[in-house]
C-alpha positions as CSV (number, residue, x, y, z in Angstrom):
1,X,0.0,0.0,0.0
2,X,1.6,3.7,-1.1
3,X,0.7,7.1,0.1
4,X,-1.4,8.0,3.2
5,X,-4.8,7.2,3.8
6,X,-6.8,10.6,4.9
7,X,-8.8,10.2,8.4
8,X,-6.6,6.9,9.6
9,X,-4.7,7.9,12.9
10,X,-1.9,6.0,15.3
11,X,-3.0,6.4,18.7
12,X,-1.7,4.7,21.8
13,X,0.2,1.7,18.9
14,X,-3.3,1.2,17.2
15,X,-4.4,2.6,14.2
16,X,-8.0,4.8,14.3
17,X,-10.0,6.7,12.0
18,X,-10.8,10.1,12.8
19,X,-12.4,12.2,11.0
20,X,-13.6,16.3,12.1
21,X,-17.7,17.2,11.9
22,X,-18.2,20.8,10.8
23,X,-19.3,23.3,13.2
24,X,-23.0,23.9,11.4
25,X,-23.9,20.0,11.9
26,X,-22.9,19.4,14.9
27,X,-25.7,19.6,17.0
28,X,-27.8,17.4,13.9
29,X,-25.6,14.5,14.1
30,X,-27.7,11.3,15.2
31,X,-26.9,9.5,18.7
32,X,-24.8,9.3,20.2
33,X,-22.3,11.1,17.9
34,X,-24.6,15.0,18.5
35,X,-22.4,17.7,19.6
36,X,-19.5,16.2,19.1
37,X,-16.7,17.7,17.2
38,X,-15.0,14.3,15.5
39,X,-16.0,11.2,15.3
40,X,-13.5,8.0,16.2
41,X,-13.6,4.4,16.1
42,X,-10.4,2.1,16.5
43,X,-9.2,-0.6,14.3
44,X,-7.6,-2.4,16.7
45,X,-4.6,-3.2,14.7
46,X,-1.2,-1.7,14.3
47,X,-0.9,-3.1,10.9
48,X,-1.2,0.2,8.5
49,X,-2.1,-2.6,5.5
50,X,-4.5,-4.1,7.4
51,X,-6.2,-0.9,9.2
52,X,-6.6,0.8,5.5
53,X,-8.7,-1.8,4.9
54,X,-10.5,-2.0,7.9
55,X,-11.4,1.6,8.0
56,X,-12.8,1.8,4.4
57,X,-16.5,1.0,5.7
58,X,-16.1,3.5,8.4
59,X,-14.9,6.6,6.9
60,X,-17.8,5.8,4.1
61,X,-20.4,5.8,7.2
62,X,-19.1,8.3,8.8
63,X,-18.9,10.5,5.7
64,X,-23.1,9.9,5.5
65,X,-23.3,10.9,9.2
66,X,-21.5,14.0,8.2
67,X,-23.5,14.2,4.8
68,X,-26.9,13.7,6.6
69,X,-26.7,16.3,9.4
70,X,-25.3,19.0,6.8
71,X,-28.7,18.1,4.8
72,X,-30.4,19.0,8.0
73,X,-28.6,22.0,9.3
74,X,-28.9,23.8,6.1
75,X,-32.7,22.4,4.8
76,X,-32.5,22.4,0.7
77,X,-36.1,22.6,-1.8
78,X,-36.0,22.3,-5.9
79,X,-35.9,25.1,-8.3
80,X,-37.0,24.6,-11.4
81,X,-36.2,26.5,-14.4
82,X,-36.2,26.8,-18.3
83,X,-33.4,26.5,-20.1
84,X,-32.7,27.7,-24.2
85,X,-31.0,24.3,-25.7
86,X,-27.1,25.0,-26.2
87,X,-26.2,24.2,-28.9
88,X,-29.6,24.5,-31.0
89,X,-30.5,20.9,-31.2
90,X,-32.9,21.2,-34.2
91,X,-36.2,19.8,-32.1
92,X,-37.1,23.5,-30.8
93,X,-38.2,24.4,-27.0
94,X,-36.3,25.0,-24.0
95,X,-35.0,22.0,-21.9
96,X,-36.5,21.9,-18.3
97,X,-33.9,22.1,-15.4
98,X,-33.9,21.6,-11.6
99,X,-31.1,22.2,-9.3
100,X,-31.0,22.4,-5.1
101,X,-30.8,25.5,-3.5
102,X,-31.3,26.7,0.3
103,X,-35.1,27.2,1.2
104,X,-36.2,30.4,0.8
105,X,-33.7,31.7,-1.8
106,X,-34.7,32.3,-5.3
């Protein structure tokens, strides 16, 4: 295995992954992890081979932790819009569009 992998930690001869929670979600991460400003969980290895490949699913679930509270601290709706086709595709019209964007902006 080359190069470093991001979020995995030696701490006390074990390897760890620990990975920091932004400010804004803090307080809408799910139990038990609310309020807290990183979220850890140890491999219980000290083999850096072996510990990359434990802490794949972990850093991928604690990635949707982080995902899901920043969903909730900053609530998102759809905007639609109309579009003119780019380049001219021949068939006429406007193409219909939707993007996310922060309730109550337009």
């Amino acid at each position: 295995m080359s190069g470093k992998i991001k979020h995995l930690q030696m701490y006390k001869g074990n390897f760890r992954v620990r990975m920091g929670v932004p400010a804004k979600c803090r307080q809408h991460l799910i139990p038990p992890h609310t309020g807290k400003s990183e979220l850890v969980r140890g491999l219980g290895t000290a083999n850096q081979t072996v510990a990359g490949k434990l802490a794949a699913p972990f850093i991928a679930e604690f990635h949707a932790i982080i995902e899901q509270a920043r969903r909730e601290a900053v609530p998102m709706e759809w905007q639609h819009y109309r579009v003119p086709p780019q380049p001219y595709n021949g068939f006429g019209g406007a193409r219909l569009g939707r993007t996310q964007v922060p309730v109550g902006t337009q």
